[in-house]
N, C-alpha and C positions, 0 to 999 in steps of 0.2 A: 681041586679048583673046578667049578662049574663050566663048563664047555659052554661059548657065547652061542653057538648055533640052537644048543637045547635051552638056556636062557630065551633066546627066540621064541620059539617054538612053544613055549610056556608062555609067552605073553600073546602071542597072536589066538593061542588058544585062550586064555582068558577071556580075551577080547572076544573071541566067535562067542560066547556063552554068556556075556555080557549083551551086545547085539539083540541076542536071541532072547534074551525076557524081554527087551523092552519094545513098547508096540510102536507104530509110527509115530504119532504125534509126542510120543516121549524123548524119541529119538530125535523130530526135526527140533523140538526145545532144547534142544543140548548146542546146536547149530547155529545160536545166534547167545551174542550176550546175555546176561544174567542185570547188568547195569553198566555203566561206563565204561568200567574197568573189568569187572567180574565175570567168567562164566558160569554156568548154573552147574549146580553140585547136583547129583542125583542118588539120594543112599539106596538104593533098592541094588547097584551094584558095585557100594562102594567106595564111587566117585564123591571126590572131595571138591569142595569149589578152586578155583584157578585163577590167581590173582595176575593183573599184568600190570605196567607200569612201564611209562616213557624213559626212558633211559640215555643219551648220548654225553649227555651232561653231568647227570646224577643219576639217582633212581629217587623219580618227585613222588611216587605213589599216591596215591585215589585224590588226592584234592587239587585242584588248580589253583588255589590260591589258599596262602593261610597253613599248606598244610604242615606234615611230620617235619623236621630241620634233616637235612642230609647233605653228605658232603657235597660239592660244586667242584668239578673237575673244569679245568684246562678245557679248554673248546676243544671241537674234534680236528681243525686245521693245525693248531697249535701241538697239540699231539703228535699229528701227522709229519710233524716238521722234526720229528728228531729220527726218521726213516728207520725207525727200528722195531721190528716184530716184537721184540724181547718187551718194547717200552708196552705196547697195544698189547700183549699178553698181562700183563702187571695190570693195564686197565680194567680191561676184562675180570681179570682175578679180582680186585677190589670192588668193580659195581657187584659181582656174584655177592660179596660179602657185606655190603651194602642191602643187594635184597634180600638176602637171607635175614638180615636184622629187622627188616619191614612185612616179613612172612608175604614176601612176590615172590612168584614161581617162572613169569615170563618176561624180559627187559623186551623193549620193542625197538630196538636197533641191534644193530647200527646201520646206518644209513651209507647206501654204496652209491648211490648216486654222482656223478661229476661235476667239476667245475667246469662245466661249457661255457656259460660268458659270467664276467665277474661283475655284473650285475644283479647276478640270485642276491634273493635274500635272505636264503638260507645256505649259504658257502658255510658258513661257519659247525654247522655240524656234519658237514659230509668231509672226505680228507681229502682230497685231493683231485685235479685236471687228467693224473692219470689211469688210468685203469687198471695194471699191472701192480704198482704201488697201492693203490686203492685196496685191489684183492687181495694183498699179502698180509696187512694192514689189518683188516677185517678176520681173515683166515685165523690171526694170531688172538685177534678181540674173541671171537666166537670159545676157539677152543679151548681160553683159559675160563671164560664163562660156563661153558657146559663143564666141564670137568668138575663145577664145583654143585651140579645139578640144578645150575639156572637156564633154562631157557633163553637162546639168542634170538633174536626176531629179523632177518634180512630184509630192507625195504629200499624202494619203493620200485618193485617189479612195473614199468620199466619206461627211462626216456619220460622221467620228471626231475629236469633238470631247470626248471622257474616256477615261481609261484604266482605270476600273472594270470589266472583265469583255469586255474592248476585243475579245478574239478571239470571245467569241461573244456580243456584245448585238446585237441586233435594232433599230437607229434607224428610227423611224418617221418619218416628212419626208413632207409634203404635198409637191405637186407647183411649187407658186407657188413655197415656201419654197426647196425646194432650186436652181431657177433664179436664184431672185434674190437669193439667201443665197448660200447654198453651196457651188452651184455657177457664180457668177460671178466668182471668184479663178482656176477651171481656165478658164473658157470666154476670160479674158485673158488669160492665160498662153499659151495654145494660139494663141490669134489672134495675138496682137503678139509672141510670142518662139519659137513652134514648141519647145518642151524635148525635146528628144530622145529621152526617156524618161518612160512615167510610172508612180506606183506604185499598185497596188489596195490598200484599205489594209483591214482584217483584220474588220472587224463587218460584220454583215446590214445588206442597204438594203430597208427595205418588206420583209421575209420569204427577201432574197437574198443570198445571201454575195456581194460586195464582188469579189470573183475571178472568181465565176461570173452578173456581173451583164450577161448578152446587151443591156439597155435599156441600161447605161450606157456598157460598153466600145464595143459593134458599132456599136448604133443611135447614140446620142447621138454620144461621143467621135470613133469613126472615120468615122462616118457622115454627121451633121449638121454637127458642126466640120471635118470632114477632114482630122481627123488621120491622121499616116503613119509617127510613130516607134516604138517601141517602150513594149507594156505590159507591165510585171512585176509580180510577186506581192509584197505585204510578206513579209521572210522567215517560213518556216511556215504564211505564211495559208492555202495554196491546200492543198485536203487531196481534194478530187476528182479525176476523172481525164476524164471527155466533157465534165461540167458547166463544168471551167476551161478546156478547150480548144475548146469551141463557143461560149463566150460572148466569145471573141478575147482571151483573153492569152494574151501571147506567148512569157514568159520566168517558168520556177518560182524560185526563191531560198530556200534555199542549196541547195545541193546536197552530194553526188552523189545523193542519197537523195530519192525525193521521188514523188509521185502520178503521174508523168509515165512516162522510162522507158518499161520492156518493157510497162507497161499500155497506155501510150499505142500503142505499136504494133499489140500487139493489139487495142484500141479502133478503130483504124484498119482492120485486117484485118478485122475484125468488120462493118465499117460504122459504128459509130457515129461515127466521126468520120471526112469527106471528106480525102484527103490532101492535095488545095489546101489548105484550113484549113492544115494543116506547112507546107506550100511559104511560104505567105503568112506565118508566124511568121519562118521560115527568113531570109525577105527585110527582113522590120522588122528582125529581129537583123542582119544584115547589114548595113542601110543606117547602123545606131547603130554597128557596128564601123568603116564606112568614114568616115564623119564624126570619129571621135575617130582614126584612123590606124594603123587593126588588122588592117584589108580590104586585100591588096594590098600594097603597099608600105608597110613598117613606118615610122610615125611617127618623128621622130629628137627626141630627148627635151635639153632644155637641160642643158650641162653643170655647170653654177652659177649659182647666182643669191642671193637676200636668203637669208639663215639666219634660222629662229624669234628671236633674237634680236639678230640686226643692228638697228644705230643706226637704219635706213630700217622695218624693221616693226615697234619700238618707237615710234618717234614717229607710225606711223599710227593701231598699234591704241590708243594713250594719248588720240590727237586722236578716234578716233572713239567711244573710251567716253567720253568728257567733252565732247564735244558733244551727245551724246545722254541726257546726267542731265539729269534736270526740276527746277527748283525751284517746289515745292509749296506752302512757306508762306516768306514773308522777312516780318518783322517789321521795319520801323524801320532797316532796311538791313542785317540784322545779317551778312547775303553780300554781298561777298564778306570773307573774316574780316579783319579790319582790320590794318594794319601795325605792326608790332613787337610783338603781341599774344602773350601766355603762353597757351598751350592745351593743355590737359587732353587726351587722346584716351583715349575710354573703351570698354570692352567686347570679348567674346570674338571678336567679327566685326570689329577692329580689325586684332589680331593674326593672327587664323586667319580672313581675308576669304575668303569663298565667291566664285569664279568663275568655275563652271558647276555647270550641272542635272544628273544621274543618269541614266545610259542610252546607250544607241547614240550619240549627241553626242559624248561626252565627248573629248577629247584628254591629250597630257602634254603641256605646257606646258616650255619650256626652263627659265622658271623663274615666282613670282609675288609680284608685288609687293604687300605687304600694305598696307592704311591707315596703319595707324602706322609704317612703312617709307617709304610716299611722303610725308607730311605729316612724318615726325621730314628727310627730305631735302630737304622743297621750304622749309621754314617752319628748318631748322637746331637741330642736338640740344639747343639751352643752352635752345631756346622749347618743346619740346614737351616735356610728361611722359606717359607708357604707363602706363594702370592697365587691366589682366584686368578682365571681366564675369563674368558670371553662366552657368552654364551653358546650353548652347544644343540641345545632340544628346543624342536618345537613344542613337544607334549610335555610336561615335565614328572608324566609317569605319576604310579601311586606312592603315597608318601614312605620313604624307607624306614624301616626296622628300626625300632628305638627313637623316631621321630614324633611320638606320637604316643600318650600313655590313656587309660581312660580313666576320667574325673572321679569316679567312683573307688575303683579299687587300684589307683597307681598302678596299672601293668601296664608295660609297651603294649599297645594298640589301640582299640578305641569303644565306644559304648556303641551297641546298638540297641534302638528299643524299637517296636512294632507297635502300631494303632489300629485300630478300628473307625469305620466312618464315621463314628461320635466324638474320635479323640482318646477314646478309651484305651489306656495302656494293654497291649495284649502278652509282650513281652518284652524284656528287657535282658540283655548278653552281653559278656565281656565277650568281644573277639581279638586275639591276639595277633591283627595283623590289620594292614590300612583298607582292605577292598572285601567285599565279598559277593562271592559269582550264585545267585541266588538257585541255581540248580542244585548247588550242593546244600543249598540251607534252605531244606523246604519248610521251615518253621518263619521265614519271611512275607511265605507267597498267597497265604491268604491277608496279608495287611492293606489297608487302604492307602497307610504312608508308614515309610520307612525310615528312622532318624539316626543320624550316623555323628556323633560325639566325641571332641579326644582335645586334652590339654596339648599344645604344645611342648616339648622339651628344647631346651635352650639353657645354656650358661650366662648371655647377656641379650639384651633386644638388638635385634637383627634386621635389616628389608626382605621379605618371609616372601616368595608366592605361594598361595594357598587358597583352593580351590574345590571342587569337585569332577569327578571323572566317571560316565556311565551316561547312557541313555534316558531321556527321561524329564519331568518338568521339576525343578528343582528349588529348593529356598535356600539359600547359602547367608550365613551371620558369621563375622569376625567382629573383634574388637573395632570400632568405627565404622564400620561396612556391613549393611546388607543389601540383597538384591535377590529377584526372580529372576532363572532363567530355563531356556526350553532347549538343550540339546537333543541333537538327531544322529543315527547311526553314520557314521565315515560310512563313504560308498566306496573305498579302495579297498577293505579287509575288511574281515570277521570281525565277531560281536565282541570277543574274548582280546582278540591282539591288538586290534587297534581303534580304541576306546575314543568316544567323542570328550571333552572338557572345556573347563574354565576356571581361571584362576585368575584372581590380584593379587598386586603387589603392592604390601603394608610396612609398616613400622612393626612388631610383634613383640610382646614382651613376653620371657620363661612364663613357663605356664598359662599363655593368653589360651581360651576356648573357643574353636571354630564347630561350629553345628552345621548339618544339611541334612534337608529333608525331602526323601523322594518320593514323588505318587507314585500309586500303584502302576503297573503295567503288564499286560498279558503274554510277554514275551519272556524267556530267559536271558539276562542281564549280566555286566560285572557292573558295578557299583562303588564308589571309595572317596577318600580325600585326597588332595594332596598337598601337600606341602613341603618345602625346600630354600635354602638359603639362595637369594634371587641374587645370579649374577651381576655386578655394575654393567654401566654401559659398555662398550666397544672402548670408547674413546680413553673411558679412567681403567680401565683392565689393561689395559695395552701398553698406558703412561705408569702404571703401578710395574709391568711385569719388566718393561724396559730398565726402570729405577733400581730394579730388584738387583737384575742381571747384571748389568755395569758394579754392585758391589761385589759380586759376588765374582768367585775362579772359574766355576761352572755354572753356567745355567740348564736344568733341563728342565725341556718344555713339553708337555704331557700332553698329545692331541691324540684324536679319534674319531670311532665313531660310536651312533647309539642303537638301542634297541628298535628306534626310528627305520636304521637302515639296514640292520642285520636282525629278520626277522620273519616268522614262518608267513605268509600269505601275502606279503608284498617285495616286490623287486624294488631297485634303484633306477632312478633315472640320470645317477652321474656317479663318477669314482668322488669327485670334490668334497673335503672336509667340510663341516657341516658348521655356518657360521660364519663369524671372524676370522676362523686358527689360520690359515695362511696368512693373515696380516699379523698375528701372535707372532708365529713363528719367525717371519722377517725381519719384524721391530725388535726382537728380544736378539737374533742372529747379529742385528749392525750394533748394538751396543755390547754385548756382552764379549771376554776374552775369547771363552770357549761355549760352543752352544751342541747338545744333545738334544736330540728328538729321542721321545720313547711315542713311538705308534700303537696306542689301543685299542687293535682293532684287528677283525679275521680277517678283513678280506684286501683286494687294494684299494689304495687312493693315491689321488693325483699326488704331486708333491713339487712345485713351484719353486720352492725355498732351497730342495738340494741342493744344487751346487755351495748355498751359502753356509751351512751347517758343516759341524766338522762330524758328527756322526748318526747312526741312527740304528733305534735297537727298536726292530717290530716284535711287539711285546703280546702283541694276539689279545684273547678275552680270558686271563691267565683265573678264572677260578677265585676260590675264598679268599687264598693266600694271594691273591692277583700283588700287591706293595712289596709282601716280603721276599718274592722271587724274583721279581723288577730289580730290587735291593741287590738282591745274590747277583742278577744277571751285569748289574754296572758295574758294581764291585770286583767282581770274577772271581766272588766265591762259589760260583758256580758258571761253567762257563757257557753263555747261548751259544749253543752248537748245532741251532737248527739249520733248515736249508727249506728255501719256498717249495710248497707243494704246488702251488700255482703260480701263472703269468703274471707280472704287471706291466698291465700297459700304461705308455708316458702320457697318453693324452686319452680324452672321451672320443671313444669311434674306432680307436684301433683294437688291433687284433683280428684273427679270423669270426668271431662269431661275437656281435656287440648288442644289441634291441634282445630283450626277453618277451617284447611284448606279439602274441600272436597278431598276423593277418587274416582277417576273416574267421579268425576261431581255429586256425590252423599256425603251428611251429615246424618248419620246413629246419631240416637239418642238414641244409645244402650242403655241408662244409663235408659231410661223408665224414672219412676216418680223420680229417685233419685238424683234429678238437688240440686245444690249447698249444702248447709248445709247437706240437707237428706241424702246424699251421702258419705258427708265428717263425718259424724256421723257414718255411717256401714263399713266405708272403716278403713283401715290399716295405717293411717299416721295422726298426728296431723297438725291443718291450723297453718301459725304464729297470727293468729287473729281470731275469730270466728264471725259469724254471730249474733249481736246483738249486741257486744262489745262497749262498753262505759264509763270513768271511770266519765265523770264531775267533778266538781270540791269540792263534797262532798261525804260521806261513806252514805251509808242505812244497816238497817237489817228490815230482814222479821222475823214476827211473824207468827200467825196461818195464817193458809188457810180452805178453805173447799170448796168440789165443788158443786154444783148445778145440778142433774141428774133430768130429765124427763123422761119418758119413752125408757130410755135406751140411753139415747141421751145426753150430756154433752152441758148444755146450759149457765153458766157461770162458773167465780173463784174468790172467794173471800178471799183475803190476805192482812193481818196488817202489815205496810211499816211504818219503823220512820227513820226520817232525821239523824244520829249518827254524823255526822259532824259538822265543826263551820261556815259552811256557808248555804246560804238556797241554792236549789239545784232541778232539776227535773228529774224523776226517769221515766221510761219508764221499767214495770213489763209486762213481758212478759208469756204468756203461751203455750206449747206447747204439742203435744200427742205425744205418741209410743205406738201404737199400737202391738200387737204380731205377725211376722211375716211380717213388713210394716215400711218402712222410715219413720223418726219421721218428725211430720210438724206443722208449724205454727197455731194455732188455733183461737189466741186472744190478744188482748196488751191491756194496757192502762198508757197514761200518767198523771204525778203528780207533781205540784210544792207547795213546802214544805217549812217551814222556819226551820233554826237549831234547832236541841230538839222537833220536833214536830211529833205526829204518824196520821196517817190515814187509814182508810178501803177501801183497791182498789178493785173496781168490773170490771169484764171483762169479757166482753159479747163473747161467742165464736158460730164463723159462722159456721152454719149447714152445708155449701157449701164446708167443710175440712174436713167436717166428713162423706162421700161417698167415695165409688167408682165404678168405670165404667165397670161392667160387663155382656154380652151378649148382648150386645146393650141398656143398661138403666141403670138406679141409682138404686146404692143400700146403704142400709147403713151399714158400715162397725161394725164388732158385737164390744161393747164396753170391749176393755181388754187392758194389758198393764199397762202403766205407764202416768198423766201427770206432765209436770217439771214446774214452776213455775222458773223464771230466769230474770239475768242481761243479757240475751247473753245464748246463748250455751256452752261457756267455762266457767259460772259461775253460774250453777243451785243450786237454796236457799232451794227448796220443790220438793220433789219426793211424788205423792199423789197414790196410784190403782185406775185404772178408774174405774174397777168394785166395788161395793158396796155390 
């Protein structure tokens, strides 16, 4: 067996020899993108090109819109909720194999950032308010991904915790905070999984852009941790040219275009920048090429394996979004929904389930299974009735998959042709999907107008909104309808996330054809149709869904949220469901026997109605299979046994840390280390939910406990856990300190599946790395006093133990 030190040693020597032919400007070309996605291949030694790909969700690969189909996992809060390394290793393991079938060598997550106030609007792909859980979490995701020689990418170095003004807010972070907060998600990640890659992520640290941070990248990261992979830019962050190359990153993103380049050379000729500084970039890129199988001899790529919707990745990703729904509140048993029961299934989020966020995430899903698809399947069509909600979206998005064929050759999506200033046909395309983002279809961007075509699909005539969505002066024709009009870029987000539109609302018959034609424009664009079965009003949704319910034994009622509010470049300006649904929810609660809420949605929301409802199953952005594991999770063929990875608060304003929106271009993190629970624990106001929260679908009691002290140091807990319910059930015991004079925090967990009537001895290992703090510039350990709690959750501590002995 090759001895890994001479393994070493053989590649750093490559690497010097590699280096060493290529001159400068060959070298600063390797140092920025190749294209969006791509780094630039260089055969003079070797070097294969290096594909990357967004990853938290799926792995979307090179196209933002339209592109390859790939699986759609579980959002990453939903995930996060089942507290188990084993589940986030299995993730890991599956996107490796995922990209491996797309010939990607780097996923660019996962994303450790926090849930500081649950207004982000990107909660939904980071895991969790804590930091301990976060890193563990991550540590599990990273190491099953490299082991299969994909590249993990850790983001966003550091204290980008909102998307309000995200490329240039100024976060301010004490020193303590960002060690013990913030930055203890990287400093685990880095230690226990080595990620091959990491990412600088786009806001000022302390008065420093994020790219150009010499204390975070040089000093701390490569320095102090010793770290040795590669640093890269979030795409477009890096906009200097010495200040990003002296403070060690290593890699700009995207390319070809970028700060780097002929400045960089002459930055170099000039002196400002040493050319060891390149050599040493040179080498990190190199050593992240030979690890995923780019360097040298080209990696041999498998020829098949599970498809997005093989039997084998349908029953994981159904198993792992329904093991990770929480239930919230059961009343009187009313989960799992009882046998032979008539149920009602209500609301727009029934039919049209959300099952993901907005953004760089995003995937196409082979296909997705809605609530009322998996429940009319799992429960049989003669027991469920479908009653529409209330409307839910302002935008009503590009038109989904299958909604939409082109005239010409019947394939779901739509026609595109190209003109010229005469009118002259220049080209004509089937595109297999409703929008298309003209960057990547540079056979668009010399046309004068752009015609976007597609029949309707429809079983019977329908009231249809349908429209168009993109920048731009526009002609829109439907059956009875046309009109001119002039939309302009949204000034709250990006050109990509959140698209200007318009749409009406028609009578539509199968097959009716809607045309729109866009002028030219000198900008990069996304561009599309849309259309969608147009909710009724408030008034008859609400008298339909009441009517439903009153027949029915169970009504559930299927609210949320949308890509509106969970989504990359803009925050929330309220937890409140979006629409009517609190008056769904209430009207459907007074008539009906039994009422379920299913909450599709990552993050929180207010909730008015609970006390009126008998239960509530937060169901997250559960993925492809999002109906058929909703299904499993009522039923209790599979039991939700997650637990909140974050706070909910009862009302708009609570909690320690609420406004995402910077002052003056600055994010003050006053709150120091007392980010979510720790906060909501010394503060003045109860959450409606606590961090931890989980009922599953059985009781436990705890017996003894006792802790484990070393030398003054708290190194596990061990506590007798029995099933008391009549179902078997998994438990996730939690432990956590308070210390005297210090927010209380996360220590240790461990999970446990149990059969009914059965006891067991849970041990839990608690990380040293929670039991510091950051003072004078180094670690100390914090003196052992206080209290630790032994718990379901925070709202429902079983053992109060003294730390001291």
């Amino acid at each position: 067996m090759s001895n890994p030190h001479d393994l070493e040693s053989r590649l750093e020597s490559r690497i010097d020899k590699a280096i060493g032919a290529l001159d400068l400007e060959a070298k600063v070309r390797l140092l920025t993108g190749a294209t969006n996605l791509d780094l630039h291949p260089e055969p003079a030694i070797d070097l294969a090109r290096v594909v990357t790909s967004d990853g938290p969700t799926g792995v979307r690969g090179a196209r933002f819109t339209g592109g390859r189909v790939a699986c759609q996992l579980p959002n990453t809060t939903l995930l996060a909720q089942h507290w188990d390394t084993a589940v986030a290793a299995e993730v890991g393991a599956l996107l490796a194999e995922e990209a491996a079938a797309q010939r990607v060598h780097v996923v660019l997550g996962p994303t450790v950032n926090l849930h500081r106030t649950p207004l982000s609007g990107r909660l939904y792909e980071e895991f969790s308010e804590d930091p301990l859980l976060t890193g563990a979490l991550a540590t599990a995701y990273i190491n099953a991904l490299q082991e299969h020689g994909i590249a993990a990418t850790l983001k966003h170095l550091v204290a980008n915790e909102a998307e309000t003004d995200r490329k240039t807010v100024n976060s301010l972070v004490d020193e303590r905070t960002l060690r013990e907060v913030y930055l203890l998600p990287f400093e685990m990640a880095v230690a226990d999984a080595n990620p091959w890659a990491v990412m600088a992520a786009y806001n000022q640290v302390n008065g420093t852009p994020a790219t150009e941070h010499t204390g975070l990248i040089t000093r701390l990261l490569k320095g102090e941790w010793g770290y040795e992979g590669l640093v890269m830019s979030d795409w477009h962050a890096a906009t200097s040219t010495a200040g990003t190359a002296d403070a060690g990153l290593d890699l700009i993103m995207p390319g070809p275009a970028g700060p780097w380049g002929e400045k960089l050379v002459a930055a170099v000729r000039g002196g400002e920048v040493p050319e060891s500084a390149i050599d040493e970039k040179v080498r990190r890129l190199l050593r992240l090429a030979d690890r995923v199988g780019a360097f040298g001899t080209e990696r041999q790529w498998p020829s098949e394996g599970p498809t997005p919707d093989s039997p084998q990745r349908r029953a994981a990703l159904r198993r792992l979004a329904a093991g990770g729904m929480t239930v919230l509140v059961n009343r009187a048993s009313a989960l799992p929904l009882p046998a032979e029961a008539k149920v009602a299934v209500i609301g727009r989020h029934a039919t049209e389930t959300v099952t993901q966020g907005a953004g760089s995430a995003e995937v196409r899903p082979p296909h997705v299974v809605s609530v009322a698809d998996g429940l009319s399947q799992a429960l049989g069509a003669d027991r469920v009735s479908v009653v529409d909600g209330v409307e839910v979206r302002a935008d009503p998005l590009t038109a989904a998959e299958g909604s939409l064929r082109d005239p010409e050759t019947g394939e779901f999506g739509m026609r595109v042709t190209t003109r010229d200033g005469d009118g002259e046909v220049i080209e004509s395309r089937h595109v297999g999907w409703s929008a298309l983002f003209t960057r990547e279809s540079p056979w668009v961007r010399s046309a004068a107008t752009i015609e976007l075509t597609a029949e309707v699909v429809l079983e019977e005539t329908a009231r249809m909104q349908v429209g168009v969505r993109g920048r731009g002066e526009w002609t829109f024709s439907a059956p009875g309808h046309y009109e001119r009009v002039r939309l302009e870029r949204v000034d709250d987000a990006g050109e990509v996330l959140r698209v200007p539109h318009r749409t009406v609302t028609l009578n539509v018959e199968p097959g009716a054809r809607i045309t729109a034609v866009a002028t030219a424009e000198p900008d990069e664009r996304l561009i599309g149709l849309a259309a969608r079965v147009a909710p009724p009003p408030p008034a008859v949704a609400i008298g339909a869904a009441t009517r439903a319910a009153r027949e029915a034994d169970v009504a559930v009622v299927v609210v949320g949220l949308t890509p509106e509010q969970e989504t990359e470049e803009v925050d929330k300006i309220t937890l409140a469901l979006p629409g009517e649904q609190d008056a769904l929810v209430a009207a459907v609660a007074a008539a009906a026997k039994r009422t379920v809420v299913v909450v599709n949605a990552a993050t929180p929301v207010l909730m008015p109605w609970l006390d009126r409802v008998d239960a509530v199953l937060w169901a997250g952005l559960p993925g492809q299979e999002a109906g058929a594991a909703v299904a499993a999770a009522l039923t209790g063929e599979v039991e939700p046994a997650g637990r909140l990875v974050t706070t909910f608060p009862a009302a708009d304003g609570d909690g320690p840390v609420w406004s995402p929106v910077p002052v003056q271009g600055e994010t003050s993190y006053g709150e120091g280390i007392a980010v979510g629970y720790r906060g909501w624990r010394a503060g003045p106001t109860e959450p409606r939910f606590w961090f931890g929260h989980g009922l599953g679908y059985t009781e436990w009691a705890y017996g003894e406990a006792e802790l484990t002290v070393v030398d003054d140091t708290i190194r596990s807990v061990t506590v007798e856990v029995t099933n008391t319910g009549g179902r078997a059930g998994r438990e996730v015991v939690q432990v956590y300190w308070q210390p005297e004079g210090e927010p209380v925090r996360l220590v240790g967990w461990t999970g446990v599946d149990l059969e009914a009537g059965r006891t067991t001895s849970v041990d839990v290992t608690v990380d040293a790395r929670v039991l510091r703090r950051w003072r004078d510039g180094s670690w100390q350990r914090l003196p052992l006093t206080g209290e630790v709690l032994v718990a379901r959750g925070l709202g429902d501590i079983r053992i109060t133990l003294p730390a001291a002995h």
